[in-house]
Each structure stands twice: as structure tokens, then as C-alpha cells.
C-alpha positions as CSV (number, residue, x, y, z in Angstrom):
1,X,-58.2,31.5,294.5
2,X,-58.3,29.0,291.3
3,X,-58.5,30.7,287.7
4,X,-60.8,29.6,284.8
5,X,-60.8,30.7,281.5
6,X,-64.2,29.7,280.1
7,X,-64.5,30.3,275.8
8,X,-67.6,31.3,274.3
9,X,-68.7,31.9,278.0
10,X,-71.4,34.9,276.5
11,X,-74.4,33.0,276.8
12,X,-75.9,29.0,277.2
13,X,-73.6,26.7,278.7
14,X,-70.6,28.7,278.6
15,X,-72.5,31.2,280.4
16,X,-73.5,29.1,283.2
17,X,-69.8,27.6,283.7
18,X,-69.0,30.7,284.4
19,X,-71.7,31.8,286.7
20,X,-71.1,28.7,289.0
21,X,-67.8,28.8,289.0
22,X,-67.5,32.1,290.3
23,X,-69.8,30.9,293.1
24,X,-67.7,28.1,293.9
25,X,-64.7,30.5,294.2
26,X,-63.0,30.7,290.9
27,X,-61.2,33.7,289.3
28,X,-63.5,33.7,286.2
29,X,-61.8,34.7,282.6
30,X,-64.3,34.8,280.2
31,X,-64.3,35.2,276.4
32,X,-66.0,35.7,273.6
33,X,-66.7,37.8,270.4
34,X,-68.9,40.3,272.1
35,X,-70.7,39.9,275.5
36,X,-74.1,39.3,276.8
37,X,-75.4,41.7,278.7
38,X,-76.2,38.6,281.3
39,X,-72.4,37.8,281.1
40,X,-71.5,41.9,282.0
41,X,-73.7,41.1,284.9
42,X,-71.8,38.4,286.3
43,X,-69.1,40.9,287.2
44,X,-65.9,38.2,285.9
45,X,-63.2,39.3,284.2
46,X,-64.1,39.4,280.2
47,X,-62.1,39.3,277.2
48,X,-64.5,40.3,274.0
49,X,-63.4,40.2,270.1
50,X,-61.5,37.1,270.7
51,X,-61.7,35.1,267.2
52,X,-61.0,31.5,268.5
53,X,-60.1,30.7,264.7
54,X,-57.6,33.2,264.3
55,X,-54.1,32.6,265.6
56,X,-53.3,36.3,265.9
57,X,-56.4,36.7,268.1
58,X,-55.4,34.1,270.3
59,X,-52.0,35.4,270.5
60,X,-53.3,39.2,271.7
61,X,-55.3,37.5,274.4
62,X,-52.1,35.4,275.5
63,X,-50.7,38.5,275.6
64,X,-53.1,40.5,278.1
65,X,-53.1,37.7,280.3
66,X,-49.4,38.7,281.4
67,X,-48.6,36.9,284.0
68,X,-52.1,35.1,284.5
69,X,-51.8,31.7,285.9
70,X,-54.4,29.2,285.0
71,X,-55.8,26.2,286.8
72,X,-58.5,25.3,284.5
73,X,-58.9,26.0,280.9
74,X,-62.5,25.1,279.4
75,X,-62.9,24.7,275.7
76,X,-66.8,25.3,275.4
77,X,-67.2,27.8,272.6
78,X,-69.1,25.4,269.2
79,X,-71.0,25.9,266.4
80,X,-73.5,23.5,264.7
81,X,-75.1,24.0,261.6
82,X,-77.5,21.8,258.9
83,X,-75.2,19.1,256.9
84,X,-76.2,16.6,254.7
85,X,-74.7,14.4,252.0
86,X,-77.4,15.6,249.7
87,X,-76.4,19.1,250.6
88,X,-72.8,18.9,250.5
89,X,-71.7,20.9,247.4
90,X,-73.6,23.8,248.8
91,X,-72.3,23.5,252.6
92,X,-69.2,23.0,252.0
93,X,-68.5,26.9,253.8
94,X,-70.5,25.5,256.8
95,X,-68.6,22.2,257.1
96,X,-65.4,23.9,257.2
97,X,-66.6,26.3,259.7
98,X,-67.6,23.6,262.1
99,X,-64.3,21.9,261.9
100,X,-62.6,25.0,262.5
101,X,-64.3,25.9,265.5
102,X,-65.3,22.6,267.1
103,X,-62.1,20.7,266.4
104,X,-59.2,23.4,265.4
105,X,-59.9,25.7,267.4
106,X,-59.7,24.0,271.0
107,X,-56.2,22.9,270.1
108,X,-55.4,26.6,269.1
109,X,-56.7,27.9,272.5
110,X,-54.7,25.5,274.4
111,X,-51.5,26.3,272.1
112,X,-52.0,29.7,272.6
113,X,-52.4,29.5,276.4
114,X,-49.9,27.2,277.5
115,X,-47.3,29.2,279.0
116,X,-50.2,30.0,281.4
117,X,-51.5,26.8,282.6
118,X,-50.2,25.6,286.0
119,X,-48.4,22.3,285.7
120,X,-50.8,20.3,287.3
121,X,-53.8,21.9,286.0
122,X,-56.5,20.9,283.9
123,X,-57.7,21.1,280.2
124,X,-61.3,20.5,279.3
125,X,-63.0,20.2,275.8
126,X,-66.7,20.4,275.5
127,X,-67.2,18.0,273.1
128,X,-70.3,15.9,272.2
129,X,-71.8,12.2,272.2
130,X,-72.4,12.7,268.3
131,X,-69.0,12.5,267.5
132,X,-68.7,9.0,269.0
133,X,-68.7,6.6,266.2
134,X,-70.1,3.4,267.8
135,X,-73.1,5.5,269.5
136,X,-74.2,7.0,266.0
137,X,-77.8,5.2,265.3
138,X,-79.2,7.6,263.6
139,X,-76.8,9.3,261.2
140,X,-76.8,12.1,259.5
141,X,-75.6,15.9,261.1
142,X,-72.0,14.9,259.1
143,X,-70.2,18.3,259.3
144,X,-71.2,18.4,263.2
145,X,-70.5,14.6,264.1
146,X,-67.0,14.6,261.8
147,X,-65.7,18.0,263.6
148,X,-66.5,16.3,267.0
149,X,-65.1,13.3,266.4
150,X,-61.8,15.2,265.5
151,X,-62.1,17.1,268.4
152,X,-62.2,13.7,270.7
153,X,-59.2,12.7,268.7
154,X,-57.5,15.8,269.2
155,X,-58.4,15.8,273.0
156,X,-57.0,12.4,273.4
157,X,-53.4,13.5,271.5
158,X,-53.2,16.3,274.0
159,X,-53.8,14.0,277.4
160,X,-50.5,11.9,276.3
161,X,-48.8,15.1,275.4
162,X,-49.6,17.4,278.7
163,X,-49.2,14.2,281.0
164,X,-45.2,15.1,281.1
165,X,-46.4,18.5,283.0
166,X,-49.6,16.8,285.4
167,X,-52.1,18.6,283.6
168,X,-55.4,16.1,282.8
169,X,-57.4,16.3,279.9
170,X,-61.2,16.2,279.8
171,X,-63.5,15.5,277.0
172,X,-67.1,16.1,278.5
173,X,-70.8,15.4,276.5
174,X,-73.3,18.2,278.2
175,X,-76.2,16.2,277.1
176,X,-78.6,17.4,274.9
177,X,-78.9,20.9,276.5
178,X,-81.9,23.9,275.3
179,X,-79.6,26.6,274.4
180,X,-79.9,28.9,271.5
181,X,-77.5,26.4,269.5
182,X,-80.4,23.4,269.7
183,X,-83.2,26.0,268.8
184,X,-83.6,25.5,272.6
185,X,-84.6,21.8,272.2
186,X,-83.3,19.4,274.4
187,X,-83.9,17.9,277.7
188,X,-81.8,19.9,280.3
189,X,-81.4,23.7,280.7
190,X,-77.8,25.1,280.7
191,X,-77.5,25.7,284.4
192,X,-78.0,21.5,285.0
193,X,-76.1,20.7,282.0
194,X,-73.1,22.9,283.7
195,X,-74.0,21.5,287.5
196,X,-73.2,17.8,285.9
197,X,-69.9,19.5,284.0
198,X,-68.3,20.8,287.2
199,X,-69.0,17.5,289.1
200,X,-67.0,15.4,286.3
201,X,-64.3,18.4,286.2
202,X,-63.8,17.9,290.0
203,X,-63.1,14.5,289.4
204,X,-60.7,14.6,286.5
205,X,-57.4,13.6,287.7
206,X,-54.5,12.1,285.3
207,X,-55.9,8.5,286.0
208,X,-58.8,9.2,284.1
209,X,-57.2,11.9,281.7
210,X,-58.4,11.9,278.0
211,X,-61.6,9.6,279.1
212,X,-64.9,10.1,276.8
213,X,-67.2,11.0,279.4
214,X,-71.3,12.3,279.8
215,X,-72.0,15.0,282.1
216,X,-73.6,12.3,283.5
217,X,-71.3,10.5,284.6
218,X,-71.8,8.1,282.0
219,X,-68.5,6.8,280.0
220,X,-69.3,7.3,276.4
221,X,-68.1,5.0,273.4
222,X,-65.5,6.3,271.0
């Protein structure tokens, strides 16, 4: 049986990778800060009060995992918040909590978990289309778009560096997706947004490793 471990799995998308995953026969290693009683439901293995933006954190839950062999790691926890450039001064908190979280943190996750993924296995990063530069029309969002945009970078570093071990690196847009982070606007719910993920993860192989790609299916511009 493949293992998953799934961050910020407690509720929206994270939640539903997690519940179809576990239907499709994955181990299911789910963790968050403190869990949804939807998430207890789903009967997977959970690790709570893991802070994905404190090493320390990340080192205790490398450390209960013992001899824990992953498959697939998935990158999904994020956090968006208002930004402008009129508002900067007073954000400033906010824009370096996005950073940390949507950009930092996925490359402390996979630091922290490396002993544990399989050589061959696969790394996933849940990024989004508004940190592509050449598909911003509208501007705006800055702290969200510039911590994305450093995630993709950081994604794309770690496909040439995990190559030398087989493991692939994806960096997947959910599309705009109703979950508590959107104010639940958007045009999908979670459970399609995580259908479409689990399609493009199946497909991820080292040819296509550190690609830009839409839930979709679509390939995204940098």
C-alpha cells in the first residue's frame, strides 16, 4: 500500500486529497495544527500541532514517523491574505506570513522529510496560477502572487536536485476552488478541484518533473 502525507489536510482541498486518496488505496498521513472533526472521520493516520514554519516542529514529526516510508509527499497547506501597495506599511506582518507559509515552508517540509521519501517517489507543491508572472492581467494580491511565485521557483530548484534519487516534482494550480480560504468563491468545490489534482499526480513522472501545470491539465506560463 502507497503512503501520502498530505499538509494542512484539516479541511478544503487538503481535506479532500486525503479523502480520495484513502479510497484509491493510500496509507493517508495527515497533518495539521488541529483537526477537523470531518478529517477525525476519515479514520487516516493524523499528525496535529505540526507548525509547518517552525523547523523544530518539522523535526518532531520526522521523528514519529520512524521508519515511515513515503511515496508521495503533498505540499497543500497555504494562506492568503489582503495585500496592496497602498497598504504595504501596515501588512508588512501578513506579507511575511504568506511567504513563510506558501513559499518557505514547502521546502522545510520536504527537508525535514527526506530521509523518508522512497527514491522514486514523488513531491508535490500546491501552488497557484497567480504566481505566474506572464498570466498576471490583473495585478494586484502582491504578498499572495510574490510568495507563489517563490514557491514555483523553489519547486523547480528541487526537481533538478531530487532527480539524482527518481523522485519527480510537481507544481499543480487547483483552480479557483470555494474553500474557506476564497471566502468560498470560486468555480469548483474542493472534492473536483482534488479529482483533477490526483489525475495530474498520476501522471507526474521525471519527464515532466518541475512542469507548471492546472489541475486541468492545462500547462501554465511561468
Amino acid at each position: 500500500m502507497p503512503t501520502v502525507l498530505i499538509t494542512g489536510a484539516n479541511r478544503g482541498i487538503g481535506l479532500e486529497l486525503a479523502r480520495q486518496l484513502k479510497k484509491t488505496g493510500y496509507e493517508v498521513i495527515a497533518t495539521c495544527r488541529k483537526p477537523s472533526r470531518n478529517l477525525q472521520a476519515l479514520g487516516v493516520r493524523i499528525e496535529e500541532d505540526v507548525e509547518l514554519t517552525d523547523c523544530a516542529s518539522l523535526a518532531g514529526l520526522a521523528q514519529r514517523l520512524d521508519l515511515v516510508r513515503l511515496d508521495l509527499l503533498i505540499n497543500n497547506a497555504g494562506v492568503m491574505r489582503p495585500s496592496s501597495l497602498q497598504g504595504i506599511e501596515s501588512q508588512l506582518d501578513d506579507f511575511r506570513l504568506q511567504y513563510d507559509v506558501n513559499a518557505l515552508a514547502p521546502l522545510r517540509v520536504t527537508r525535514a522529510l527526506l530521509s523518508h521519501l522512497k527514491d522514486g517517489g514523488k513531491v508535490v507543491i500546491i501552488t497557484s496560477r497567480m504566481g505566474s508572472i506572464g498570466d498576471n492581467s490583473s495585478g494586484g494580491h502582491y504578498a499572495y502572487r510574490m510568495s507563489k511565485a517563490a514557491a514555483n521557483a523553489a519547486g523547480v530548484s528541487l526537481a533538478h536536485e531530487l532527480r539524482q534519487r527518481s523522485i519527480a516534482v510537481g507544481l499543480l494550480h487547483p483552480g479557483y476552488v470555494r474553500t474557506e480560504m476564497t471566502g468560498l468563491n470560486g468555480d469548483i468545490d474542493p472534492a473536483e478541484a482534488a479529482a483533477g489534482l490526483i489525475q495530474r499526480i498520476e501522471e507526474l513522472t521525471l519527464e515532466t518533473t518541475g512542469r507548471f501545470r492546472h489541475a486541468n491539465g492545462e500547462m501554465l506560463p511561468w
